[in-house]
N, C-alpha and C positions, 0 to 999 in steps of 0.2 A: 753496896748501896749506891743507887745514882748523884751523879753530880746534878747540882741545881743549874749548874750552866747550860746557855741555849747552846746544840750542835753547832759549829761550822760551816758544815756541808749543809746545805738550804737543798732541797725539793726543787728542781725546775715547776715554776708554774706554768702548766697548759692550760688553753682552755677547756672547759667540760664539752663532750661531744652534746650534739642535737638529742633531745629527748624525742624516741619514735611514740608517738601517745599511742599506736592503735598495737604497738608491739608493750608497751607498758602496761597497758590491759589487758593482756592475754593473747594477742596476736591479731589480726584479721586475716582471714585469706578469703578467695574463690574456688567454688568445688564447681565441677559438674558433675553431670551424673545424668539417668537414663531422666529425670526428672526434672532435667533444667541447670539453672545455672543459677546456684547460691551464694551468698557474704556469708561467713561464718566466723564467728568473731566465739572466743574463748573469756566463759566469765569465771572469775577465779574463787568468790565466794560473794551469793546473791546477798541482797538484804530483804525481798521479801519471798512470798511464796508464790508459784507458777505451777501450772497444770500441762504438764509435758504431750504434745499432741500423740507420740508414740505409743506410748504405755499408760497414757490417763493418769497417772499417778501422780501426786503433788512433788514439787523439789520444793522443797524445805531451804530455810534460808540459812548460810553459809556454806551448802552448797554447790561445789565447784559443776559448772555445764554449759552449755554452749547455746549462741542465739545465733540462726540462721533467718535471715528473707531472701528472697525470688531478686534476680538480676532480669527482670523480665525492660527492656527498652523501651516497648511498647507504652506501658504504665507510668514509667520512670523512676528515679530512684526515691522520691521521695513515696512514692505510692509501695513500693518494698518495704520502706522502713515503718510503713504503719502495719504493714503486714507479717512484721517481725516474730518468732515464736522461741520461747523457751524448750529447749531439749536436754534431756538428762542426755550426757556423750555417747554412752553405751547405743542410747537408743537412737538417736542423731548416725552413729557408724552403723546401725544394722537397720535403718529405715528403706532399704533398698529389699530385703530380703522380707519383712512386713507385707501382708495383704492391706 
């Protein structure tokens, strides 16, 4: 049975490391590819539904899939983020091999 007494030995207190927010949502990277150059950010379960440009097919929400836009300079990055698209992963990794 434990003792009601507080230990002795105390825990050094650290402080908490920095929260990365774009790694706590799933990560963000940069792809390229024969098709340019992508942000690809990992969503880990959606809350609504999306129409996967790939495959047409709805993702359903909870959902685990990925949101990629265009790294186009030109445009800039806020003209990317409007131009954002829901991709089921599967179909996001084999969009290369797609007509």
């Amino acid at each position: 049975m434990p003792s009601g007494r507080r230990s002795s030995r105390r825990r050094r207190v650290e402080p908490h490391p920095e929260l990365d927010v774009d790694r706590a949502l799933g990560g963000r990277r940069t792809e390229s590819g024969p098709d340019g150059e992508w942000t690809v950010q990992t969503v880990p379960a959606g809350t609504k539904t999306y129409r996967c440009p790939g495959c047409r097919q709805e993702i359903l929400p909870g959902t685990a899939h990925v949101v990629a836009w265009a790294n186009d300079a030109l445009l800039g990055a806020v003209a990317g983020l409007e131009d954002r698209r829901h991709w089921h992963t599967a179909c996001w990794q084999a969009r290369g091999r797609r007509r």
